[in-house]
MMTF fields as JSON, N, C-alpha, C and O atoms, coordinates in Angstrom:
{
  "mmtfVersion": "1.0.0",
  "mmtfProducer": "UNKNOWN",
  "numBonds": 451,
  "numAtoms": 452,
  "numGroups": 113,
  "numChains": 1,
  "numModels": 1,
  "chainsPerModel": [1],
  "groupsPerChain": [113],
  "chainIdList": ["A"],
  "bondAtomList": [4, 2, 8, 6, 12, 10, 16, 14, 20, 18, 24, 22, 28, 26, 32, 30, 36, 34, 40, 38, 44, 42, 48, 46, 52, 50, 56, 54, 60, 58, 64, 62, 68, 66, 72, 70, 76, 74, 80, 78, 84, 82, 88, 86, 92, 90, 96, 94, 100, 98, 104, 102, 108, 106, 112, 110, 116, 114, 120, 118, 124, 122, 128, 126, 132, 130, 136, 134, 140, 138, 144, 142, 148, 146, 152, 150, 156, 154, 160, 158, 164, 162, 168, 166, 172, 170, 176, 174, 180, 178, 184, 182, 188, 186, 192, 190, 196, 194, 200, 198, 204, 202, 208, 206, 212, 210, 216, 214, 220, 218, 224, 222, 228, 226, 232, 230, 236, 234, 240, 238, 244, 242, 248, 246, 252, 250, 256, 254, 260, 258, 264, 262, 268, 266, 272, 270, 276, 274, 280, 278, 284, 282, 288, 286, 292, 290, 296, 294, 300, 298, 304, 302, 308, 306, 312, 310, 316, 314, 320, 318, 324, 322, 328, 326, 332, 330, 336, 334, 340, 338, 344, 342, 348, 346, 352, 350, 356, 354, 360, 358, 364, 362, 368, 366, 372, 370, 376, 374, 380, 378, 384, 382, 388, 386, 392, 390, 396, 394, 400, 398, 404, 402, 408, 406, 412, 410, 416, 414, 420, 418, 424, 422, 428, 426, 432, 430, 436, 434, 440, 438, 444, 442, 448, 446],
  "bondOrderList": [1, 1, 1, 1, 1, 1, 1, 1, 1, 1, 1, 1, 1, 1, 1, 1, 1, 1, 1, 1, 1, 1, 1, 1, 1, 1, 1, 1, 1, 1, 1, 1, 1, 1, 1, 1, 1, 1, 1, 1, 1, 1, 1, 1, 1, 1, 1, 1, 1, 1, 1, 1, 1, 1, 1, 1, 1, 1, 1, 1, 1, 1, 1, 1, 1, 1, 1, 1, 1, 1, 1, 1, 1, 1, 1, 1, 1, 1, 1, 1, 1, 1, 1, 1, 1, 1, 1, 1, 1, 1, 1, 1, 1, 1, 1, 1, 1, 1, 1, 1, 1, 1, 1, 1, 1, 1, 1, 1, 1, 1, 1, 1],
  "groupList": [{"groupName": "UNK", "atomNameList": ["N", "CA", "C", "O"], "elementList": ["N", "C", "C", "O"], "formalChargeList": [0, 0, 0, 0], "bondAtomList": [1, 0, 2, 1, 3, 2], "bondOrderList": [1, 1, 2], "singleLetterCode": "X", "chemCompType": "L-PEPTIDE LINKING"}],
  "groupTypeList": [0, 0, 0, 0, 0, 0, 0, 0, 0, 0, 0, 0, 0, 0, 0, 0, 0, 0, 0, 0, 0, 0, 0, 0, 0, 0, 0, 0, 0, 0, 0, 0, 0, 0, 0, 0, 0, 0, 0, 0, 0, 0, 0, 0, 0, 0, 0, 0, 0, 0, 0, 0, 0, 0, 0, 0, 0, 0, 0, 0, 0, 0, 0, 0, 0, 0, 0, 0, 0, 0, 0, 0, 0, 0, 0, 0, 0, 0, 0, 0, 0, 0, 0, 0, 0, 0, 0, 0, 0, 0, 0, 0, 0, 0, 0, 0, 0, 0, 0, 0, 0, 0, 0, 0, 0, 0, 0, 0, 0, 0, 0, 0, 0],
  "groupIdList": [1, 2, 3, 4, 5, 6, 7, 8, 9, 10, 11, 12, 13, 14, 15, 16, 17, 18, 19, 20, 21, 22, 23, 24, 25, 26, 27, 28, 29, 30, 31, 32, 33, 34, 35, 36, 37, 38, 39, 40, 41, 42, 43, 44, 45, 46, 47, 48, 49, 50, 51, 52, 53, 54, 55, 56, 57, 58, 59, 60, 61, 62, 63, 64, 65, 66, 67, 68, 69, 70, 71, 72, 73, 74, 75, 76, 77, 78, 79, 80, 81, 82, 83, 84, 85, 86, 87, 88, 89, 90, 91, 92, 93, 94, 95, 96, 97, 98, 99, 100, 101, 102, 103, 104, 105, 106, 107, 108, 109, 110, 111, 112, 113],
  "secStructList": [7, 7, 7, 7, 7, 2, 2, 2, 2, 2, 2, 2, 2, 2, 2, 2, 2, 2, 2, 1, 7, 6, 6, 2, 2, 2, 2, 6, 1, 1, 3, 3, 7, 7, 7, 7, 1, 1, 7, 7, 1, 4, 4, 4, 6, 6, 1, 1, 7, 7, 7, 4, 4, 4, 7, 7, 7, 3, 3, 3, 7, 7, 7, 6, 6, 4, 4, 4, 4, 4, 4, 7, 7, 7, 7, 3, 3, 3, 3, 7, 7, 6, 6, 6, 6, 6, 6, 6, 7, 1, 1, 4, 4, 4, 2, 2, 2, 2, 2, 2, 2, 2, 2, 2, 2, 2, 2, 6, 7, 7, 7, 7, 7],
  "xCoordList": [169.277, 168.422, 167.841, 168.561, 166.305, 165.845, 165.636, 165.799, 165.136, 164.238, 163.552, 163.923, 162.22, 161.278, 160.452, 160.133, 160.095, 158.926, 157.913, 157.575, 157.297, 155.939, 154.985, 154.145, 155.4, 153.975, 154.577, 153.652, 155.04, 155.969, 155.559, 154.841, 156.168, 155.538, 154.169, 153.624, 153.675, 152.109, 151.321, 150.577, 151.452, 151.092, 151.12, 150.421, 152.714, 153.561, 152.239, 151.426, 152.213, 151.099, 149.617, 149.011, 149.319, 147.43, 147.417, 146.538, 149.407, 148.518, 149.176, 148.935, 149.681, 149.294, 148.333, 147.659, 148.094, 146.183, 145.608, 144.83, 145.516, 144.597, 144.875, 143.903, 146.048, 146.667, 145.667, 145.501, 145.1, 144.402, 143.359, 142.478, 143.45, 142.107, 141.457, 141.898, 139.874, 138.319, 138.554, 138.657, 138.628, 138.996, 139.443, 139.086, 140.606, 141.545, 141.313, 141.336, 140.986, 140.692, 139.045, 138.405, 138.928, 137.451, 137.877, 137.289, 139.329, 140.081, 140.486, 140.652, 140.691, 141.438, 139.935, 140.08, 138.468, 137.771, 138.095, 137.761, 138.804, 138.848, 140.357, 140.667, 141.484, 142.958, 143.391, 143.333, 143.677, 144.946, 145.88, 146.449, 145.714, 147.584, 148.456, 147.987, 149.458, 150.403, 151.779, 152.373, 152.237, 153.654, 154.418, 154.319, 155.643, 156.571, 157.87, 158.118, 158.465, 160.4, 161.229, 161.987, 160.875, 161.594, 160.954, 160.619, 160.869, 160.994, 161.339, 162.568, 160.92, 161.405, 162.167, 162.2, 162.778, 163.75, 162.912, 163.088, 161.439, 160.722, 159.765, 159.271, 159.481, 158.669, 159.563, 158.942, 160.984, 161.795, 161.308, 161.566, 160.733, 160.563, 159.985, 159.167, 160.353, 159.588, 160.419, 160.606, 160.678, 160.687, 162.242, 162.801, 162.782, 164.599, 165.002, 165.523, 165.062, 165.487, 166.406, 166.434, 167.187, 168.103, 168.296, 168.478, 168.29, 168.412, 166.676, 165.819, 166.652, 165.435, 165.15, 164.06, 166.654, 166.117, 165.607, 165.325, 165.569, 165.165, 163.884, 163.572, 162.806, 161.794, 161.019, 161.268, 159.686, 159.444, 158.544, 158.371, 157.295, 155.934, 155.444, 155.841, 154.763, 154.316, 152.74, 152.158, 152.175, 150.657, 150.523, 151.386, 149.23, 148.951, 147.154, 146.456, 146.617, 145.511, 144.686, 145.183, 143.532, 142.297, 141.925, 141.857, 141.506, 141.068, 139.485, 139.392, 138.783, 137.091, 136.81, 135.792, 137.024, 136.349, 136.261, 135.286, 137.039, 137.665, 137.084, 136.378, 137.516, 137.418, 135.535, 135.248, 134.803, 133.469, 132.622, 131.464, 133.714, 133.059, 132.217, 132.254, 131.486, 130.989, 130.254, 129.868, 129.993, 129.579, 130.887, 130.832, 132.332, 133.868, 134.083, 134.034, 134.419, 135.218, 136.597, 137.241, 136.933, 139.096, 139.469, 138.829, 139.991, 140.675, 142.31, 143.293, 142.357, 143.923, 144.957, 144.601, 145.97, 146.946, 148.374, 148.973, 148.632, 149.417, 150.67, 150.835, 151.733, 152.435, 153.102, 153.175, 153.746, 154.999, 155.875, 155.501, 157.18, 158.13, 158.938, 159.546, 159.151, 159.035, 161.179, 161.669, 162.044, 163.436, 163.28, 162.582, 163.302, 163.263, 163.212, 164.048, 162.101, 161.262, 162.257, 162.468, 162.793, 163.512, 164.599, 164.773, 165.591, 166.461, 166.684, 167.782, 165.549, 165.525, 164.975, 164.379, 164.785, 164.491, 165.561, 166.286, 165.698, 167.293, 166.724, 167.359, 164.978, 164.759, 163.221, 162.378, 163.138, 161.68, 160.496, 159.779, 160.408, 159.928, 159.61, 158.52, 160.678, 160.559, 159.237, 158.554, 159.079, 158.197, 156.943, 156.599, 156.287, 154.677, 155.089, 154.952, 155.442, 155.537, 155.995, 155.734, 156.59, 157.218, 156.143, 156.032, 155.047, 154.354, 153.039, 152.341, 152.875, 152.148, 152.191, 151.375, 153.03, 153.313, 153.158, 152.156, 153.832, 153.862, 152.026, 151.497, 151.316, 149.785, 149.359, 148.616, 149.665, 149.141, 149.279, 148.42, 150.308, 150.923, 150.525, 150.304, 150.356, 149.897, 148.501, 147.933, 147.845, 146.238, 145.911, 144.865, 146.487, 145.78, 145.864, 145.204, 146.884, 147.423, 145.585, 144.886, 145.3, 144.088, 144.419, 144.362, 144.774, 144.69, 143.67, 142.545, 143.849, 143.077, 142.982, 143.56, 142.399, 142.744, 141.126, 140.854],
  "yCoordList": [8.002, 7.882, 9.25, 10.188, 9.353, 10.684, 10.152, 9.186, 11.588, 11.518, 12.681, 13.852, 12.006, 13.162, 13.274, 12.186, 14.238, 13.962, 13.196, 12.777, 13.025, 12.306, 12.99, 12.423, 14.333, 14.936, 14.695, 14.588, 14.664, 14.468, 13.185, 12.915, 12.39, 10.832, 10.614, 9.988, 11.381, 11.069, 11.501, 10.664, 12.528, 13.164, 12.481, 12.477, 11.833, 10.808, 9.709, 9.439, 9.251, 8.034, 8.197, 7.352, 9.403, 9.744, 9.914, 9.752, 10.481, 10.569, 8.97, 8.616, 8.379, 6.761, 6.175, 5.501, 6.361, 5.8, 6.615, 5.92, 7.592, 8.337, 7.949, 8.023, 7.457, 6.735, 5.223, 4.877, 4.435, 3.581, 3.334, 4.15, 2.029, 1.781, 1.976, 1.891, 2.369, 1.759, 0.305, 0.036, -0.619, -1.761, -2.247, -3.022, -1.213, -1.52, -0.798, -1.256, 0.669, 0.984, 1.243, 2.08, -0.304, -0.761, -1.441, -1.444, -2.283, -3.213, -3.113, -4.012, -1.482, 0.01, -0.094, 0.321, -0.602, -0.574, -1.725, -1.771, -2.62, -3.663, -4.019, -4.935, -3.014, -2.862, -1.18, -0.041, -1.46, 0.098, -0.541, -1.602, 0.686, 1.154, 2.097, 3.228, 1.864, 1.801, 1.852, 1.029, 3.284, 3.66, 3.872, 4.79, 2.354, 2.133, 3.081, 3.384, 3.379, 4.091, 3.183, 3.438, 1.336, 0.687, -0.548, -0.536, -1.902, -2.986, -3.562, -3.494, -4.356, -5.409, -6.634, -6.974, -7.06, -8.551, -9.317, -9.902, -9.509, -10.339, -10.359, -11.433, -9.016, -9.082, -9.733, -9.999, -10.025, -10.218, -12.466, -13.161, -12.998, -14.536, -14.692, -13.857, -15.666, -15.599, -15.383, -16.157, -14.261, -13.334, -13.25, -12.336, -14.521, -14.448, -13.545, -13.307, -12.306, -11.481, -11.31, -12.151, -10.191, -10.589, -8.969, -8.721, -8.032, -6.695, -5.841, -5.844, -5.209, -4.235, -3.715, -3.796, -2.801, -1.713, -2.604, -2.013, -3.823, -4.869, -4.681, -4.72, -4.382, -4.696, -3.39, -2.398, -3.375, -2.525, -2.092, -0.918, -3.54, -3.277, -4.67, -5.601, -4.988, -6.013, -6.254, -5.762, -6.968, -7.225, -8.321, -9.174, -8.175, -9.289, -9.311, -8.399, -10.404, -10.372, -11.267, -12.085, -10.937, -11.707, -12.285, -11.602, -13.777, -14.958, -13.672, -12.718, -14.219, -13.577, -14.168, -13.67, -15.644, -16.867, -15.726, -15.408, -15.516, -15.098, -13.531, -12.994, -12.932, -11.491, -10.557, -9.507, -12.081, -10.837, -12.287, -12.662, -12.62, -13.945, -12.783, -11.556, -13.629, -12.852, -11.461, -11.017, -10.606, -9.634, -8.822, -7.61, -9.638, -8.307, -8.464, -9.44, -6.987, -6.67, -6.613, -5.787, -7.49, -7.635, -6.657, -6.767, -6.103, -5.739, -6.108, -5.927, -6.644, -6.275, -5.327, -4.149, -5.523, -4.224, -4.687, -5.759, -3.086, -3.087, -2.303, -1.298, -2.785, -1.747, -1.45, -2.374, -0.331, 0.255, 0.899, 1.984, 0.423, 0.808, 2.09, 2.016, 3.066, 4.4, 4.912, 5.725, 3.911, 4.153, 3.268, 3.95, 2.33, 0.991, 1.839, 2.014, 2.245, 3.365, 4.36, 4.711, 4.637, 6.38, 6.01, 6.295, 5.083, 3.969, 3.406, 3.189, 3.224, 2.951, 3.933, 3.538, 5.611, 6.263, 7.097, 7.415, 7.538, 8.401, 9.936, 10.948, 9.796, 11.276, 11.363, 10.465, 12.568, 12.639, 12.091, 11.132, 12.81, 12.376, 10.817, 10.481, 9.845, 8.632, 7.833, 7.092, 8.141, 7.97, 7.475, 6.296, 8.362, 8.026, 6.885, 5.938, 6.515, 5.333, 4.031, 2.836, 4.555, 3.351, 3.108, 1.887, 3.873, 3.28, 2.724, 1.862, 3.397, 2.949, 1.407, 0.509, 1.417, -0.47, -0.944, -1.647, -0.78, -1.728, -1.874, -2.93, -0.495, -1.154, -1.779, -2.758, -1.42, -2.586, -3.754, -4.519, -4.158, -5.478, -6.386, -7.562, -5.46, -5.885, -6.073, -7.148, -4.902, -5.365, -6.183, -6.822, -6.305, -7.49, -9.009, -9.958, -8.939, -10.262, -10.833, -10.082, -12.149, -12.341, -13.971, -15.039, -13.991, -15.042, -16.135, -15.791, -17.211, -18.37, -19.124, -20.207, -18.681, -18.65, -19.188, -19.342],
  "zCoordList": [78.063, 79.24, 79.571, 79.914, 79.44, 80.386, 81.988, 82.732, 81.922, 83.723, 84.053, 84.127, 84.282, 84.126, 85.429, 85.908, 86.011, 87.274, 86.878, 85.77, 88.402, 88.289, 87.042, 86.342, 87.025, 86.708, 85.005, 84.2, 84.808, 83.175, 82.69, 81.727, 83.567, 83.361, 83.041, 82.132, 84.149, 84.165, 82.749, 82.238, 82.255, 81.373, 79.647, 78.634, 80.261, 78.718, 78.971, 78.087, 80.095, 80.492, 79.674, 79.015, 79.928, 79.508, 77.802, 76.955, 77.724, 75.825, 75.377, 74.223, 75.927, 75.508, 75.805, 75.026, 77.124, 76.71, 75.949, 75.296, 75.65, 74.399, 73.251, 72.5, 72.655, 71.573, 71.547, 70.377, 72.379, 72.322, 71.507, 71.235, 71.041, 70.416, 71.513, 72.659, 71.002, 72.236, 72.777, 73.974, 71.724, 72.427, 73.797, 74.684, 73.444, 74.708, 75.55, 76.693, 75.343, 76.515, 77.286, 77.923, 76.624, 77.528, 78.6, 79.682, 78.247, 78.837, 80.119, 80.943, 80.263, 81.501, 82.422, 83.572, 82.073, 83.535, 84.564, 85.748, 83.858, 85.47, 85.788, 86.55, 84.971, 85.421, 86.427, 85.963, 87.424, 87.959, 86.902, 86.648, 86.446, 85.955, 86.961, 87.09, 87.578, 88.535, 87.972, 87.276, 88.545, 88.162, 89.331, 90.145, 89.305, 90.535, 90.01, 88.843, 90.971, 90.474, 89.791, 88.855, 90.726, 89.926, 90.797, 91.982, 89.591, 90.417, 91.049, 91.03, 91.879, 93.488, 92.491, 91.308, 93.894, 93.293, 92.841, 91.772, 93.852, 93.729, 92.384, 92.037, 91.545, 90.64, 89.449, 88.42, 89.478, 88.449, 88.498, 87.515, 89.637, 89.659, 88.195, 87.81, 87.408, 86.458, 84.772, 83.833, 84.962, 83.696, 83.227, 82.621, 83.708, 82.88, 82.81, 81.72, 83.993, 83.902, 85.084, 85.982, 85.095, 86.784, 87.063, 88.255, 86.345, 86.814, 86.845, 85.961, 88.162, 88.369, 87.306, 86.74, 86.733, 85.639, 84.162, 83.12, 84.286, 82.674, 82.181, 80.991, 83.561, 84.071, 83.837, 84.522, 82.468, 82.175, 82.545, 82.873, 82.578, 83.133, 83.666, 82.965, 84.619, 84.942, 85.185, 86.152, 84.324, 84.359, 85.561, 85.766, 86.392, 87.087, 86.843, 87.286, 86.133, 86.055, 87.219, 87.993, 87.127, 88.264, 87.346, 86.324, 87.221, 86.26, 86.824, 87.596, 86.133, 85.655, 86.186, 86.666, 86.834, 87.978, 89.48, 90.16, 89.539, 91.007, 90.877, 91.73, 89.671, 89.566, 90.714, 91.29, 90.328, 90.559, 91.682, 91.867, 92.085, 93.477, 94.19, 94.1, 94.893, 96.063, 96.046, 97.127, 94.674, 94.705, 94.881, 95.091, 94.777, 94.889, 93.642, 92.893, 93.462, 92.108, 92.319, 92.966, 91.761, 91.718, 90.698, 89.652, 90.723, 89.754, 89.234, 89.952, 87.869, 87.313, 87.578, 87.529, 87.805, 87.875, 86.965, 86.875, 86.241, 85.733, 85.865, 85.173, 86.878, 86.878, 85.888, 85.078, 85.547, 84.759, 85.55, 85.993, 85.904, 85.716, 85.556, 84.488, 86.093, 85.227, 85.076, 84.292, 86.319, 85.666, 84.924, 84.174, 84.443, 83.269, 81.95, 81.064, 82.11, 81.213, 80.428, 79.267, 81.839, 81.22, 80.397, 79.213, 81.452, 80.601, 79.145, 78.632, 78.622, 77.259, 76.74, 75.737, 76.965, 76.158, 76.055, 76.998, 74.665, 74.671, 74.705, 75.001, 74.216, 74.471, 75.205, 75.236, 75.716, 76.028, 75.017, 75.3, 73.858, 72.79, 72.497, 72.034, 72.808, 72.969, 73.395, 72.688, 74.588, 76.208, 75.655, 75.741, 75.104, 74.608, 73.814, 74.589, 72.902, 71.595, 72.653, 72.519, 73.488, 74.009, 74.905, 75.011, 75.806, 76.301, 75.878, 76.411, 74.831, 73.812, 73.488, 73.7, 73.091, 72.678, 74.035, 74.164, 75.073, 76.314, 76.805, 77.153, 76.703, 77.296, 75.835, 75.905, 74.773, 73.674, 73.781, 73.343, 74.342, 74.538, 75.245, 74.956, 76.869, 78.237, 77.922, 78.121, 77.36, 77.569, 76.413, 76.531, 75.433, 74.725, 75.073, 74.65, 75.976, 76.453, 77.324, 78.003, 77.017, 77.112, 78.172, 77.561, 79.852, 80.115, 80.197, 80.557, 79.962, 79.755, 81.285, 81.384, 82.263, 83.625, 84.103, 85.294]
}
């Protein structure tokens, strides 16, 4: 397990999005990406999970119906997790690869909404 400041985190955060295809991070104009300490009871409904620290990242998308009603732009948000995070990394070094896969994962996920 590490543990790193905000500003450590943050930094592990930007060279995984720089690790991105274009693709995906065309994907990053209509998502916040959002880094919590740790998840709520409530974000665990759902996800067969029962402990905060399980809980790595959580996508919530705006269906594209809803997203641009009215002349409003919704945006997606994606939180991550950042003890979950540290938790499964045994070293700093870890951090990027691991967040790497998680926005690969999250943003390719394509709801049918």
């Amino acid at each position: 397990m590490i543990s790193l400041s905000e500003r450590k985190f943050q930094s592990a955060l930007d060279m995984a999005v720089a690790d991105l295809s274009d693709e995906l991070k065309t994907c990053l104009k209509d998502i916040d990406i959002i880094v919590s300490e740790i998840a709520e009871k409530s974000d665990l409904l759902g996800t067969n999970l029962e402990e905060e620290l399980d809980l790595l990242s959580l996508y919530e998308a705006v269906p594209t119906s809803i997203a641009y009603h009215n002349d409003t732009n919704l945006r997606g948000q994606l939180t991550l997790f950042k003890m979950a995070l540290e938790k499964i990394c045994e070293e700093e070094s870890d951090l990027v690869p691991q967040l790497t896969i998680i926005l690969e994962e999250e943003l390719s996920y394509k709801p049918t909404l």
